[in-house]
N, C-alpha and C positions, 0 to 999 in steps of 0.2 A: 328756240330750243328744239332739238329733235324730237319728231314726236315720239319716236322709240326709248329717248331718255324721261318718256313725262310715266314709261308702263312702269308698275309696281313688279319689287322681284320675280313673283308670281309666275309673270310673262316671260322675264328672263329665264328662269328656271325651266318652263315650257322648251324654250329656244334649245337650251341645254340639249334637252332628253331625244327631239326631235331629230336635232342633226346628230348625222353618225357618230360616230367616237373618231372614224377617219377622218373627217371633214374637218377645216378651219373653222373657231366659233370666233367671228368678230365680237369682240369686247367692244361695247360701248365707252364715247370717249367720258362718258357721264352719267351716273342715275344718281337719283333726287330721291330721298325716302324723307319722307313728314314724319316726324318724330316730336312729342310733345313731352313737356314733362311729368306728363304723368302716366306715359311709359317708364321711368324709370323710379315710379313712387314702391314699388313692390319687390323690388331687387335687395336680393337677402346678402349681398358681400359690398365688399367696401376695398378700396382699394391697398388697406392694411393690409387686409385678408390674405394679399400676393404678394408679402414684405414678408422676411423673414426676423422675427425678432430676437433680441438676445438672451429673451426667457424661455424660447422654445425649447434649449437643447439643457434647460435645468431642472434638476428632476423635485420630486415631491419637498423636498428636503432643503429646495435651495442651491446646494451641490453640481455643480457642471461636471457631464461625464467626459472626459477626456480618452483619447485613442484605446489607452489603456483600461479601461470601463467598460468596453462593450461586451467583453465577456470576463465576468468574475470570475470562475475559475482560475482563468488564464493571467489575469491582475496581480490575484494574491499572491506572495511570494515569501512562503516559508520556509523557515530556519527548525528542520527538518533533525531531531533526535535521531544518530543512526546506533544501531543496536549490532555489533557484530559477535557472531560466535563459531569459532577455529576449532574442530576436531582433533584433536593430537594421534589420534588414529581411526582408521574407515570402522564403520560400525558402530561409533562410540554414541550415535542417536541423536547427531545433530539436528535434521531435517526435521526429524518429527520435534525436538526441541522449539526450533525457531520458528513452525505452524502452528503451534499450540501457542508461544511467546505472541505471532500476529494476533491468534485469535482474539487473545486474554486483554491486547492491548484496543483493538476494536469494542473489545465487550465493554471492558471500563469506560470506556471514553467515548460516549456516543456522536461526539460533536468533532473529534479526529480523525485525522487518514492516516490512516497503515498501509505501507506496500512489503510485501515480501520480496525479496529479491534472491533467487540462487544464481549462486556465483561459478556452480560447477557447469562446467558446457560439455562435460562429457558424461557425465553420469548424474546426473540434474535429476532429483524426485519429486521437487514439492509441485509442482503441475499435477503429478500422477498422482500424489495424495490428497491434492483437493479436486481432482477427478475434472479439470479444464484443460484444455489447451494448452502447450506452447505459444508464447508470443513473440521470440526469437528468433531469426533466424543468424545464425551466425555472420553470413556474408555480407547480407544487410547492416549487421552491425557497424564490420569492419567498413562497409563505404559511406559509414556517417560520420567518418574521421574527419574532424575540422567544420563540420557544421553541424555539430548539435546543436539543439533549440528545445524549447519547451514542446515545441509542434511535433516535432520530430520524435521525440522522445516517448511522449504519448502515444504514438505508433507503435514502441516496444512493450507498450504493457496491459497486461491483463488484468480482468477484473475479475474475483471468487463474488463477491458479493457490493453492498453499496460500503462506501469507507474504508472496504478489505480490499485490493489490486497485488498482483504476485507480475513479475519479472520473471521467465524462467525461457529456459534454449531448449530446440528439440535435443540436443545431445549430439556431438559428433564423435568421432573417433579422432583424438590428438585436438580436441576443441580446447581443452584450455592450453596449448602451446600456441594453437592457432590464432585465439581472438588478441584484436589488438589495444594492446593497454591503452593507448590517448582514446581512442576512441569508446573503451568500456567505462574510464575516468572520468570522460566527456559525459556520458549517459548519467552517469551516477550522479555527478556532481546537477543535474537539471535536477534527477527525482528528489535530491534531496529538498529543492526549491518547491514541489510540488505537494512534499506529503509530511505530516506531521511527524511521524514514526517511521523510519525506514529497518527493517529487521533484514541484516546480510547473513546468510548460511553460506561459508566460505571452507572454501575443501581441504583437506589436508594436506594436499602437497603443494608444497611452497614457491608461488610463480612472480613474475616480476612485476604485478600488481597488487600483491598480497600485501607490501608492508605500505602503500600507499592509500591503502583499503583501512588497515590496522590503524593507521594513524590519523585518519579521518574519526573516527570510533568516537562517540559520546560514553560510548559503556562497550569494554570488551571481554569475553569470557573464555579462556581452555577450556572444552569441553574432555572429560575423559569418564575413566572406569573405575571401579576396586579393583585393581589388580597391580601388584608388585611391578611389573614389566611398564605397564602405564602409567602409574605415579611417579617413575624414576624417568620415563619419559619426557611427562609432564611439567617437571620439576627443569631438565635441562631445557627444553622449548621454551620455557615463563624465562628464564636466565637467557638464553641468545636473544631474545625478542625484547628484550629490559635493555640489553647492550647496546644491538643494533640500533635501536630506536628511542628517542627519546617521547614519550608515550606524555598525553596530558590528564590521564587518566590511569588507576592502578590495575594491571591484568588481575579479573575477576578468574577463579577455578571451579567450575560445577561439576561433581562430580555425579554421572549420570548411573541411572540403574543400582542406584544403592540400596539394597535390603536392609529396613532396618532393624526388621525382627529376623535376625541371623542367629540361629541355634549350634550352628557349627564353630568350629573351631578356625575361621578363616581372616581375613584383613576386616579391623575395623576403625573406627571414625581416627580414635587415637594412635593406631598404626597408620593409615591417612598423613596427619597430621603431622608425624613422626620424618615421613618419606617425602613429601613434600615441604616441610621445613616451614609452616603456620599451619595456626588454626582456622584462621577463617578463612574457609570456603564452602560453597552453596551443597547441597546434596536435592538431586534428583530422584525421588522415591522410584521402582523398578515397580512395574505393573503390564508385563506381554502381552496380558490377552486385550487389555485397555487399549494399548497402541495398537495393537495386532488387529482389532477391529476397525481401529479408526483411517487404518493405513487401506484394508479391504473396500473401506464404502466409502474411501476418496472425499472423508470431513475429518474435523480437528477433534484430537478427542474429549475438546469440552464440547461440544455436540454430541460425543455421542454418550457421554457419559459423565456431567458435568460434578459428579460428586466422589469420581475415582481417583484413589491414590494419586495416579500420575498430575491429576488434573489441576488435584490443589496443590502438587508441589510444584507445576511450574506457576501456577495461578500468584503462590507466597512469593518465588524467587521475581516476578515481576513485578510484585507492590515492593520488596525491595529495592528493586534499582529505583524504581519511580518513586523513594520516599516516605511511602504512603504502607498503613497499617492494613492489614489482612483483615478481613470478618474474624471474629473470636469463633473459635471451632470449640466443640469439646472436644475436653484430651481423651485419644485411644483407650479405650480399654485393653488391660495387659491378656494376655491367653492366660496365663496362670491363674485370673482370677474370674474367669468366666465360668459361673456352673450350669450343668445341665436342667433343661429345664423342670425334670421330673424333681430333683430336689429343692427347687424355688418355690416348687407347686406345695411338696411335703413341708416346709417350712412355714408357709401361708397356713397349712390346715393345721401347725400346733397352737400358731398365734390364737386361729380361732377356736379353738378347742379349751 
């Protein structure tokens, strides 16, 4: 044998470092290394160790995670409540209705996803009242035509908080002529896979996604006012939308900004009633400075004032749809029957006298 094949690595390795990196390193046709067994008494793997087995990829539980598994989020797929509510005219306090409605439905339900979604692309607010971004852009939208995805979709929307996400467009000019229905249907139709609660604020004027918006609806509402000109409006809207559509569910009427301590001589519940042609529909108690704060510091105004008029009327009109009983409130005290406090006081001191 060569006596260059009797040198231990060592030597070879020497040979290595020596000759250049330019140089040809003649490989031996042979080396011999002594190896006993008990070189290999201390070797901590086995040749399992490099086998893949088919317990590896099961988790605590037994359960094998499949494609679909590696991200939960993305797996779950839920059958998503949508919540729509239609202005019968501008002003009527939809927006701030349907951010207060997300709020209330996050509050309750701490283990739910709520997304807000506005539906207006041209004059769109509920971004600007929970004081976030736009996640919108309208162009973007229209060239997601034919491949929405869950992925994709996720890209449109924003987050107010954890379990709370709003949908909303910067606003364009002619933005809802503009956007295109397959591809806003497209959108919609994912979020609703995504989120437990989806609450749509859908504009008043009537475009060629609206009634396919409408009829999606798990719960749908007119949103209007006390006012003679709106209730007769109302009333024709709930009728063409009854015709056109065959709806699986009854058009809800919340009549928004209702004073109920009205001293005046103006429209009330049973003149309502009268002009709209039933009794039941919802009443939104009227509280401006409530809203009026909550629209300035871009939060809902059960933040900011969780025990105001407005607060608990849309708080009650949401345990309604969703079935469920309201906290027992005490009832109002009436103004006629509240006295000043200096005679509460003179009455205390005849008791004690």
């Amino acid at each position: 044998m060569d006596k260059h094949c009797e040198n231990d690595d060592v030597l070879l390795l020497t040979d290595i470092v020596t000759q250049g990196e330019d140089d040809m390193l003649t490989i031996p046709e042979c080396v011999e290394v002594d190896l006993e067994q008990s070189d290999f008494e201390d070797a901590a793997f086995e040749v399992a160790d490099f086998v893949a087995s088919p317990d590896d990829h099961k988790n605590e539980d037994g359960s094998e995670d499949g494609p679909e598994d590696k991200n939960d989020d993305k797996a779950e797929i839920k059958d998503g409540q949508i919540w729509a509510y239609l202005g019968v005219m501008g002003g009527a306090g939809v927006t701030s209705l349907a951010v207060q409605t997300a709020f209330e439905l996050s509050a309750l339900h701490k283990d739910k996803t709520v997304c807000l979604v506005d539906l207006d692309f041209e004059r769109g607010d509920c971004a600007g009242y929970l004081d976030i971004m736009p996640s919108v852009n309208l162009d973007e939208l229209n060239a997601a035509k034919g491949r929405m995805d869950a992925d994709l979709a996720a890209t449109f929307i924003g987050q107010y908080k954890k379990k709370f996400s709003v949908i909303s467009s910067e606003g364009e000019m002619g933005g809802n002529d503009r956007v295109d229905t397959d591809a806003l249907l497209g959108l919609l139709d994912c979020v609703c896979g995504m989120f437990d609660f989806v609450v749509l604020d859908i504009p008043p004027m009537w475009r060629p996604w609206t009634q396919a918006v409408i009829g999606a609806a798990d719960k749908f509402a007119l949103v209007t006012e006390m006012r003679v000109p709106a209730l007769h409006r109302t009333k024709k809207l709930s009728a063409f939308i009854s015709s056109a559509m065959s709806l699986p569910v009854e058009i809800s009427i919340l009549v928004n900004k209702y004073e109920r301590r009205n001293l005046s001589h103006s429209v009330n519940i049973k003149d309502a009633g009268q002009v709209l042609g039933k009794a039941d529909f919802g009443q939104i108690c009227v509280d401006e400075e409530t809203v009026r704060s909550a629209i300035n510091c871009g939060k809902p105004a059960g933040k900011i004032s969780p025990e105001a008029r407005y607060t608990k009327s849309v708080r009650a009109h949401v345990h309604h749809w969703l079935g469920t009983e309201a906290k027992c409130e005490k009832a109002p005290i009436s103004l006629f029957k509240r006295r000043p406090k200096y005679e509460r006081r003179r009455e205390r001191e005849r008791k004690r006298a």
